[in-house]
N, C-alpha and C positions, 0 to 999 in steps of 0.2 A: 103508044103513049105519046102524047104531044110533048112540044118542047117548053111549054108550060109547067108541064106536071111535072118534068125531070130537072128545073132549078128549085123545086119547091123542096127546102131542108127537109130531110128523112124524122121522122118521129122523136123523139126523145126516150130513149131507153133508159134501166140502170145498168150498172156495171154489173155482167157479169162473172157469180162467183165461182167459182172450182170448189167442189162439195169433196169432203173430206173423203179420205180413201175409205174402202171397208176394213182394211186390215187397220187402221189409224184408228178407227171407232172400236172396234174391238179392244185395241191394247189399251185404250183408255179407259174402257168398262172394264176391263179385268185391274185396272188400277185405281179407281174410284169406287165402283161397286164393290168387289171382292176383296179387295186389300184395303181402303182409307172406309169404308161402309159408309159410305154419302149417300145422299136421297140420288134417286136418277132424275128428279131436275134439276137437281146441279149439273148430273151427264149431258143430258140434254143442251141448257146454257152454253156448256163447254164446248158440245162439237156445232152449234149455230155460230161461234164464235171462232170457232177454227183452231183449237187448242187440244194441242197433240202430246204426248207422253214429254217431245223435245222441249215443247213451251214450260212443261210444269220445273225441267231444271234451269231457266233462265227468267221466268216471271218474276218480275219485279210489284212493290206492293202496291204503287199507283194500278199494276195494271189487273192485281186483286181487286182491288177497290171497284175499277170498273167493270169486272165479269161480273160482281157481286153488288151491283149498283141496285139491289131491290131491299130496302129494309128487313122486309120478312126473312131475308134470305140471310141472315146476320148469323144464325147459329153454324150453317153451314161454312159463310166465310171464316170462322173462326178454325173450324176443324180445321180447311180447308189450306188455310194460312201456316195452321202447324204442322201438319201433314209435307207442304210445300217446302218449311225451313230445316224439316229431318232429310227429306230426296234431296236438297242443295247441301247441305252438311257432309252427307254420305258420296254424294256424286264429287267434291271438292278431294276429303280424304283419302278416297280412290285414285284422283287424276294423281294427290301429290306420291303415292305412293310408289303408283305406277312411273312418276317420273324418276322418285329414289332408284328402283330397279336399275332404267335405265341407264341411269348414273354410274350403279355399282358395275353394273356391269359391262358397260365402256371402260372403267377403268382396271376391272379386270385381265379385259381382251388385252387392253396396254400394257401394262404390266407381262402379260402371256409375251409379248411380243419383246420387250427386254429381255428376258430370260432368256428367250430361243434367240437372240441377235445379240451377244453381248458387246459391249464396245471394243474395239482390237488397235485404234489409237493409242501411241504412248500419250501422255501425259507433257503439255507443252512447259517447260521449265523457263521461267520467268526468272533473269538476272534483276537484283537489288539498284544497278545502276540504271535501269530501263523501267519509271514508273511507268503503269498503267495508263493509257488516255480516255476518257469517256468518249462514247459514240456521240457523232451528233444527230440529231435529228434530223429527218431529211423533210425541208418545206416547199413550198410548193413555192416562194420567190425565191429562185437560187440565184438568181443575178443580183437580189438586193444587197448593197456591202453589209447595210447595219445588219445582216443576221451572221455574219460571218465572228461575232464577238465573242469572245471565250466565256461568257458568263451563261449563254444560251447555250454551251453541251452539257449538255447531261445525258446519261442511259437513256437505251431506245426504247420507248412504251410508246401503247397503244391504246388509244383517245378512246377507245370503248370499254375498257377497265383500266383503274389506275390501282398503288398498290395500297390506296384505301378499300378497296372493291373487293365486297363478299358477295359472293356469287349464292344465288336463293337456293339453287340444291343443296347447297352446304349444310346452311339451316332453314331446315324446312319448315312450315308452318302447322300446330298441334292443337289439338285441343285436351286442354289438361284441367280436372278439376271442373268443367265449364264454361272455360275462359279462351282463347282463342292467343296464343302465343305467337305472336307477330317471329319471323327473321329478323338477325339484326339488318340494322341499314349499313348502307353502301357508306356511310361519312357520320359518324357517330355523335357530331357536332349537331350536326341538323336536325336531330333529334329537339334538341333544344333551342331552336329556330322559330320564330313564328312564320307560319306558312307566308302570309301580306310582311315579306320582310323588308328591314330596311340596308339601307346606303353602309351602314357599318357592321348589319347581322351578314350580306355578300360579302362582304370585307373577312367575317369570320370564317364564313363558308367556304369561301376559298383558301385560306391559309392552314384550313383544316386537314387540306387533300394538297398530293404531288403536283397534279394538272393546274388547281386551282393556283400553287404560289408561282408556278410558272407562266402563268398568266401575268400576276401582280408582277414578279421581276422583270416580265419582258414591256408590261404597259411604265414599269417606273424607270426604265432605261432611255423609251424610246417614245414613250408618251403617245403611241399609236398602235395600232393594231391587225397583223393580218388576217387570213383568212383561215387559218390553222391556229392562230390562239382566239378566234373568234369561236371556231370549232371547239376548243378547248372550255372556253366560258358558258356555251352552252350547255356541251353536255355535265360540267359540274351543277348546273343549276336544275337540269332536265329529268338527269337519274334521282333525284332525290321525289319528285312526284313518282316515276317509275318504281321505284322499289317501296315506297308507301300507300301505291296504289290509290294517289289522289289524282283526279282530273285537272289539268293543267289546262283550264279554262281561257279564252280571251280575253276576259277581263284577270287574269292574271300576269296573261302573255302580257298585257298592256303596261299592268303596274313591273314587272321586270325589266321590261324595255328604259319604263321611265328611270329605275333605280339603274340601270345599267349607266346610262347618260350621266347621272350624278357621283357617280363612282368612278366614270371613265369619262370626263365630258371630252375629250376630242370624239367619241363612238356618238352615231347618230339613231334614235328610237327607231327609225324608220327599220332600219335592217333588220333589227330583231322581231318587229312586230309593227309590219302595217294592217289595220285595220278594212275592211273591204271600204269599197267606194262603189256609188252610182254617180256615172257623167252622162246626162244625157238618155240616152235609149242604151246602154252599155252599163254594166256591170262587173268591178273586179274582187274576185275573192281576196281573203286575208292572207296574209302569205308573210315570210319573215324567217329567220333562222331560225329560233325557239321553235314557231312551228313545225318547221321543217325536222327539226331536231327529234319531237316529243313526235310524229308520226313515224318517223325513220325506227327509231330504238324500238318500237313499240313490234314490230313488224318483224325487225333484224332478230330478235333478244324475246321470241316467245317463250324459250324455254329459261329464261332468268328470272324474265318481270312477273309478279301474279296474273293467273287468268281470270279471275272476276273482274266485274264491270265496272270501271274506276267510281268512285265515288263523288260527286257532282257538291259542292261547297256552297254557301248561300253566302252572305256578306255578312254576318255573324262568326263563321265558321270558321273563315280565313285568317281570323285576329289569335286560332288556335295554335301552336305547336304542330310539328310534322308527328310527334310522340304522341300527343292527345288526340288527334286524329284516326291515329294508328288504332290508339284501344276504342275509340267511339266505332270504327270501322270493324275492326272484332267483336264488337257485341253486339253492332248489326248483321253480322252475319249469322251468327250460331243463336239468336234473336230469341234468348230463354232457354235454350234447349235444357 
């Protein structure tokens, strides 16, 4: 081969696909054929598309919409669709049940384990003349004076439950009647919050919860901010999309950031939520505490937050309540049953 022929680009190919298993084509004919009684070209459709027994408990309807992009093919989308919303009903059920188990029975074990270790401490007797002192919190400027002020102790808790925090195993999610019964939320205020909220509904938001008025007390003493009551303002704002199971979007990250500024004007938008940038031939992603925050929890806290797939908000949507949300998102799930 000359050294001609070997700069000359190679052909143009397509990509190369990986053809579904045999055993993947099977479970799926015995779950479309045998059990839903679909045509077999919808089977067909379904394995040229690569759509396995996994896909049918995570398919969303846009991507109904496109396996079933053929008009003719309408009766079957239809089945197809209800069939889809009983397997994600049943498969939801299951996971919450399986995690009650769970539950119960961790706290079983504990409980076992008090029993056989009983406490053998006397009982520390506290004189009348020796009030009790609250713990302080331990922050991460310990050399800064202004946090040494007696109005900043309080009991020691932890910025990932405060004692407004209902934990989702507690109450778990049902379907009663046909209606899909949300958990309560983590802050029982925000229920009654518009999601796009404003400068005075954060105001509310936070006096609602422990974390949140320790925020307010520490920004109205000192009119700034560290990096532990920053931590604090986030996660009051973050767990309330987490336990409602709404997508905490960038164009939301954004409008928080702005209300943040106007509710704290020494705090800068920028930290909470900068938006990506292009300089040049270089590009930087979004990045910000809210983000950081609403990735973290999400990660940390699988077994608190819902496992369905947050629900993505239009500019309509937003003007909604965390409550009204709540039930539109229930009746999109179990979607007629």
């Amino acid at each position: 081969m000359s050294d001609k022929d070997s700069m000359e680009p190679p052909p143009e190919e397509g990509i190369e696909i990986e053809p579904m298993d045999e055993f993947d084509c099977l479970e799926l004919e015995k779950t479309i054929i045998n059990e839903w009684g679909m045509q077999r070209s919808s089977l067909n459709r379904m394995i040229y598309c690569g759509i396995t027994t996994r896909c049918l408990e995570l398919i969303q309807d846009a991507e109904v919409n496109e396996l079933f992009n053929d008009p003719r093919m309408l009766g079957q989308k239809i089945v197809f669709k209800h069939r889809v919303k009983e397997l994600q009903t049943n498969v939801l059920l299951q996971q919450v049940g399986s995690r009650k188990r769970r539950h119960c029975s961790s706290e079983m074990s504990f409980n076992n384990k008090l029993d056989d270790n009983p406490p053998n401490a006397p009982a520390m007797i506290l004189s009348d003349s020796m009030p009790q002192q609250p713990k302080k919190i331990k922050l991460e400027d310990e050399d800064d004076p202004l946090l040494t002020d007696a109005s900043l102790l309080e009991p020691e808790q932890s910025l990932e439950a405060s004692d407004q925090a209902i934990r989702l195993h507690d109450h778990l999610p049902a379907i009663q009647n046909g209606t899909l019964v949300k958990p309560t939320t983590a802050n029982a205020l925000a229920g009654n919050l518009p999601i796009r909220i404003s400068a005075e509904g954060l105001r509310q938001l936070l006096q609602a919860s422990r974390q949140g008025q320790w925020v307010l007390s520490y920004y109205g003493t000192y009119h700034s901010m560290n990096r532990k009551i920053q931590a604090a303002l986030t996660h009051c704002i973050v767990e309330q999309f987490l336990v409602y199971n709404i997508m905490f979007s960038h164009r939301l990250m954004r409008h928080y950031a702005h209300i943040i500024t106007q509710l704290f004007p020494t705090e800068c938008a920028e930290v909470y939520y900068k938006p990506a940038q292009t300089l040049g031939w270089k590009r930087t992603c979004a990045s910000g505490k809210l983000m950081d925050r609403w990735a973290n929890q999400r990660m940390r806290h699988k077994d608190r937050y819902p496992q369905q797939r947050p629900r993505i908000l239009d500019d309509t949507s937003d003007q909604r309540t965390f409550a009204e949300m709540s039930l539109v998102i229930g009746q999109h799930l179990i979607g007629g049953l």
